[in-house]
N, C-alpha and C positions, 0 to 999 in steps of 0.2 A: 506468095499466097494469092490464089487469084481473086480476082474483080470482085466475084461475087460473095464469098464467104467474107472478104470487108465488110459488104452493105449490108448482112446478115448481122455480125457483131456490132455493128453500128445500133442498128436499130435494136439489139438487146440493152446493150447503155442505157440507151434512152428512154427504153421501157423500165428498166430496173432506177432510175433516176424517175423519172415520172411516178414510179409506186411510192419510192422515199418522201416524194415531197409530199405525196397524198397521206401518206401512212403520219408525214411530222406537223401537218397541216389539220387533222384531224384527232391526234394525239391530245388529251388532256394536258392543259397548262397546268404549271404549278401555283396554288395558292397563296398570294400575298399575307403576312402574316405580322402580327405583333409579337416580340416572346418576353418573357419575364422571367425570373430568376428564383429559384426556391430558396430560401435562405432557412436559416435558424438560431432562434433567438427569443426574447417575452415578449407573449403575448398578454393581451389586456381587452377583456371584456370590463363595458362599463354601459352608464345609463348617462348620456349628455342631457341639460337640459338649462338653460337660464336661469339667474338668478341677481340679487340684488345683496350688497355690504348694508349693514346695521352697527351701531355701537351696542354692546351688551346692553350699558345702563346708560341711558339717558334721563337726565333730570330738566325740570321745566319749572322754572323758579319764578312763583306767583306772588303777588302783594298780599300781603296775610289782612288789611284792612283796607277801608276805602280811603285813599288820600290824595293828595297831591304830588304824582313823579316827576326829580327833576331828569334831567335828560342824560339819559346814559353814554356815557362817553364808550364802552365797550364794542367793540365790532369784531366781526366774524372770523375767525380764526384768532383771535388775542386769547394766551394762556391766563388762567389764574388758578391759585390757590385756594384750598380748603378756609375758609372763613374771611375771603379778600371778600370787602364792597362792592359790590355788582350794579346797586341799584339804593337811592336815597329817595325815603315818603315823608311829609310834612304833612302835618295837620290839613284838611280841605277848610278852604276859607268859607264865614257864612254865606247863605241866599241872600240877593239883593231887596229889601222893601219896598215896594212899588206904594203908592197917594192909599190905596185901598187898604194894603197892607196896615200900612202906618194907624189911619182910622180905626181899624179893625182894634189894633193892638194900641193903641189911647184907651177905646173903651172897655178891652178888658181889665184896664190897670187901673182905670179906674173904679170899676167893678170890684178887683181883689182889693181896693183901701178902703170900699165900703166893706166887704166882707170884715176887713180886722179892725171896722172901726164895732162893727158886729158884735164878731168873737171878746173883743174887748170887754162890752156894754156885759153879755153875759156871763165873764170873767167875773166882775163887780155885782151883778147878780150873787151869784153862787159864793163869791166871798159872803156879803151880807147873810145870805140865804146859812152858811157855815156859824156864822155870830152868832145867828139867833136862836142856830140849833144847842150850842154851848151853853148859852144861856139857860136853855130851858132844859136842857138836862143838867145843869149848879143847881136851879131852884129844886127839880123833884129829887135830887139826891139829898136835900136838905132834908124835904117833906116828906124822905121814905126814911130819914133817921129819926124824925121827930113824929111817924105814923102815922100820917096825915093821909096819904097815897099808898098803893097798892104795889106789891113788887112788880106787877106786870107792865103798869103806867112807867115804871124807872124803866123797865128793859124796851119800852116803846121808844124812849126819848134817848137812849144809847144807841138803836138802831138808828133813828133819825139825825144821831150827830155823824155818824159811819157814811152815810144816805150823801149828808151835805157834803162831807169831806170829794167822795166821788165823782158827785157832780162838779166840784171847784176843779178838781183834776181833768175831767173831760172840758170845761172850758177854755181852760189852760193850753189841751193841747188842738184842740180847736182854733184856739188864736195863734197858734204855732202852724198850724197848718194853712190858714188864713195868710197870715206872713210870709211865708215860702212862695204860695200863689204869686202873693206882689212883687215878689222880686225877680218871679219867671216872666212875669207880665211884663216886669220894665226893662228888666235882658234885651226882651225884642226890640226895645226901642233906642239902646245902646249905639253910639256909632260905630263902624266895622274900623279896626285899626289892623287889619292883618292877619295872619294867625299866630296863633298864639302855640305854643308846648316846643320842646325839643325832635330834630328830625330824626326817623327811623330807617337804623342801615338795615337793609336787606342782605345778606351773605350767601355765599356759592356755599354750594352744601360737601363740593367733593372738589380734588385739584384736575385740572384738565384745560380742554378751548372752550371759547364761546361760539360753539354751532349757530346760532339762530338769535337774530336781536330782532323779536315780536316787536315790543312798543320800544324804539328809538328815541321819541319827539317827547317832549313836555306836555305831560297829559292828567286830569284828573279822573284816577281811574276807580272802580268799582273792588269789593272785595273776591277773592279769586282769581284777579284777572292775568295772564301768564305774559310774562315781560321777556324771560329770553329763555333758552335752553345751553344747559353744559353737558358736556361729557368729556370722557379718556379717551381719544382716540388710538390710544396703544393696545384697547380692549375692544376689537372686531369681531364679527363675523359675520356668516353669509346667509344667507335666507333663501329657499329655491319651493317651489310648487314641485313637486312630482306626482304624478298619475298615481291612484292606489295603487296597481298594478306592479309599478317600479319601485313605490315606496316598498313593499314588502322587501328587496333585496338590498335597499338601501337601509340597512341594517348597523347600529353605533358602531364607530367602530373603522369603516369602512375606508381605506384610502380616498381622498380626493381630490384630482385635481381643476386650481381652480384658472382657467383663459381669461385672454380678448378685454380685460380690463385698464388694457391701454401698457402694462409691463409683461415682465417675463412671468411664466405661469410657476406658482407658488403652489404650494401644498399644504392639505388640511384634512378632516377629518371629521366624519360625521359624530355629533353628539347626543342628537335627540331627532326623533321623528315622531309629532304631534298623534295625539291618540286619536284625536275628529279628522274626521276628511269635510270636505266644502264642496259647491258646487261651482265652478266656471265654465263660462262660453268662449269659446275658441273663437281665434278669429275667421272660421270659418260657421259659426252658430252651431258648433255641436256645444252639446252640456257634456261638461266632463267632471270625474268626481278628482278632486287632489287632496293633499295631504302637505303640510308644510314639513320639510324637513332644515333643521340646522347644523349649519356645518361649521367648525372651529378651525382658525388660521394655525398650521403648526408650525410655519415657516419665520422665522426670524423678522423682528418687525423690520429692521434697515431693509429687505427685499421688497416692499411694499409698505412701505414709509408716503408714498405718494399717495395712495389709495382712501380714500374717504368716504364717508358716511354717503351710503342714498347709491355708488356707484353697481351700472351696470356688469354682470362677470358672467361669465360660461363656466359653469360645473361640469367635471369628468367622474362619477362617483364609478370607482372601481369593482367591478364584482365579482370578476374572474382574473385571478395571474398565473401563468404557467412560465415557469425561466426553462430553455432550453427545447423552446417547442420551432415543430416546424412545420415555417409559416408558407403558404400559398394566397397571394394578390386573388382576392373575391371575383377579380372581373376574368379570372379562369376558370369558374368552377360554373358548368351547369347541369340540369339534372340528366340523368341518367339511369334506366329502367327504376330501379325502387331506390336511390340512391343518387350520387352525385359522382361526376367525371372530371378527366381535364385533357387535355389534348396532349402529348410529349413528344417532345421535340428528339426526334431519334434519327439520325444524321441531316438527311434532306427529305424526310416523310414523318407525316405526323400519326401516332400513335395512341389511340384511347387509353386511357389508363381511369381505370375506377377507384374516387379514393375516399376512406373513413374521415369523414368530417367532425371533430366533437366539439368546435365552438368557430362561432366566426363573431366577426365586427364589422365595421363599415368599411376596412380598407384590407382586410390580412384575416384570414382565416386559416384556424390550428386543422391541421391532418393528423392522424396517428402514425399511418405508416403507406406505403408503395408508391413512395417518393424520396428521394435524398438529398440534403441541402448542394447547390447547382444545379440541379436540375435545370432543364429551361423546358415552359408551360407556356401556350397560345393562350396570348388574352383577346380575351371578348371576341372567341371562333366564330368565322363566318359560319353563313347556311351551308358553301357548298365543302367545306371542309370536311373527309371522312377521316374514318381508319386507314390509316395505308397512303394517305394523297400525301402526293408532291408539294414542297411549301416550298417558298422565297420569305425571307425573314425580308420587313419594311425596314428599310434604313432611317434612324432618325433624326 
């Protein structure tokens, strides 16, 4: 071959090598990619939201009079019985008499033993005052048989003995109520030796713990006043606020599950949802209107045997189940023209595929159809990802 047709193919190589590398140098790269997995299986739409445990019946067991408590030995978690002793009242001991006092209460005592020496004086009146009417109604019943007097003069002196009878009776009990005085009068003067009557047990009204020991100490308490509280802690449930909005679907009935209360999550079952809504401020100052809804444990108490009165919990109330739906990870799906998309994973290029969404959740959203469980879907597509581009799956 001569000289020249060498130097000729030479420099074609090199030209056709110089376009390659311009040609792969300017070539679109393939894009880095995440993919995920279509599976199928239930799906669970629900409304999460916080909530707090309550005992159904809690009772708050009061001192029915004012007296003196001795000090309760009961403390918090101790079980008892329907009609055990919970709580012992003894009479309250009197007030102290102070120099004034004392004064005060000489002179009215002796005030009330003038009063019955009194009542007394006109006791013995109104007897006498009795004789004299007897007497003079013997003499005219004499002088109305022998016609001396008038029948009206007899009926004068009958009435006048009637007259005196009444008055001896009201002095009678006048000096009776004279007497009582004085011995209320000398009461106060009485030394204090204690109290006096037999001690009153107080009883649990139901069997269960002792939640809450209000007054502990040795105290003299007032009447009303609430000393401890009991309940059944095998009778739970749950208490949650939801948004009117949410309340509407959270309907009796409803599957629920309930978290994050320190065990495994347990399941229940809404059984009322309050007729009033209320007003609350977010911790952000919006006013928001809720609704309380109550929820019932249906899980077996040993599952949640730890769980007590007052505790924080996270409610799942269920409102949608589909079994045998199939599911696409939400951080695939974005919108697309009037509708929603996802990228497909169709050898080493990615492929739009437009898919019928009819419910999603916070992690897995149901498609109907133009997917098949395996699938693999680009989550969370970059901007420059098209139809048709090159991908490299991210290694994880």
């Amino acid at each position: 071959m001569p000289k020249a047709n060498k130097t000729t193919w030479a420099w074609v190589a090199a030209a056709v090598a110089a376009a390659a590398a311009l040609a792969w140098a300017f070539s679109p790269r393939p894009v880095e990619v995440e993919v995920a997995t279509v599976t199928q299986g239930r799906f669970e739409q629900a409304i999460e939201e916080d909530g707090r445990t309550r005992l159904k019946e809690r009772y708050t067991v009061s001192a029915p009079v004012a007296a003196q408590l001795a000090r309760i030995a009961l403390r918090e978690g101790d079980c008892v019985t329907a009609g055990d002793t919970v709580a012992t009242l003894t009479p309250v001991m009197p007030s102290m008499v102070d120099e004034r006092s004392v004064r005060e209460a000489s002179a009215r005592l002796k005030a009330a033993a003038a009063g019955v020496g009194r009542a007394a004086a006109r006791v013995e009146r109104a007897r006498l005052s009795l004789q004299e009417a007897r007497l003079e109604h013997s003499r005219s019943e004499k002088l109305a048989g022998d016609g001396f007097i008038s029948p009206s003069r007899l009926d004068a002196t009958r009435l006048a003995l009637g007259g005196a009878r009444r008055e001896l009776d009201m002095a009678q009990a006048e000096r009776e109520v004279a007497v009582q005085e004085q011995a209320q009068a000398a009461a106060v003067l009485q030394p204090v030796t204690g109290a006096q009557g037999r001690p009153l047990r107080v009883r649990s009204p139901v069997s269960g713990v002792v939640l809450r020991v209000i007054q502990p100490s040795e105290a003299t308490v007032p009447a009303g006043t609430a000393l401890l509280d009991v309940g059944d802690p095998s009778r739970m449930e749950v208490i949650s606020e939801l948004l009117t909005t949410d309340a509407v679907l959270a309907q009796p009935g409803r599957r629920v599950v309930i978290e994050r209360w320190g065990g495994p999550a347990i399941e229940g079952r809404v059984s009322r949802v309050e007729p009033a809504a209320f007003t609350k401020t977010s911790a952000l100052g919006i006013e928001e209107q809720r609704v309380k809804v109550l929820i019932d444990i249906t899980a077996p108490p040993q599952a949640w045997q730890a769980m007590g009165d007052g505790f924080r919990v996270s409610v799942r109330i269920v409102t949608t189940s589909v079994e045998q739906a199939l599911l696409v990870p939400v951080g695939a799906l974005f919108p697309h023209e009037q509708g929603m998309a996802v990228y497909q994973l169709a050898g080493r290029r990615a492929k739009l595929q437009p898919v019928e969404v009819a419910a999603r959740n916070g992690s897995e959203a149901w498609v109907r159809s133009q997917l098949a469980p395996g699938d693999a879907v680009v989550l969370y597509p970059p901007a420059a990802l098209a139809d048709g581009r090159r991908v490299r799956v991210r290694a994880r």
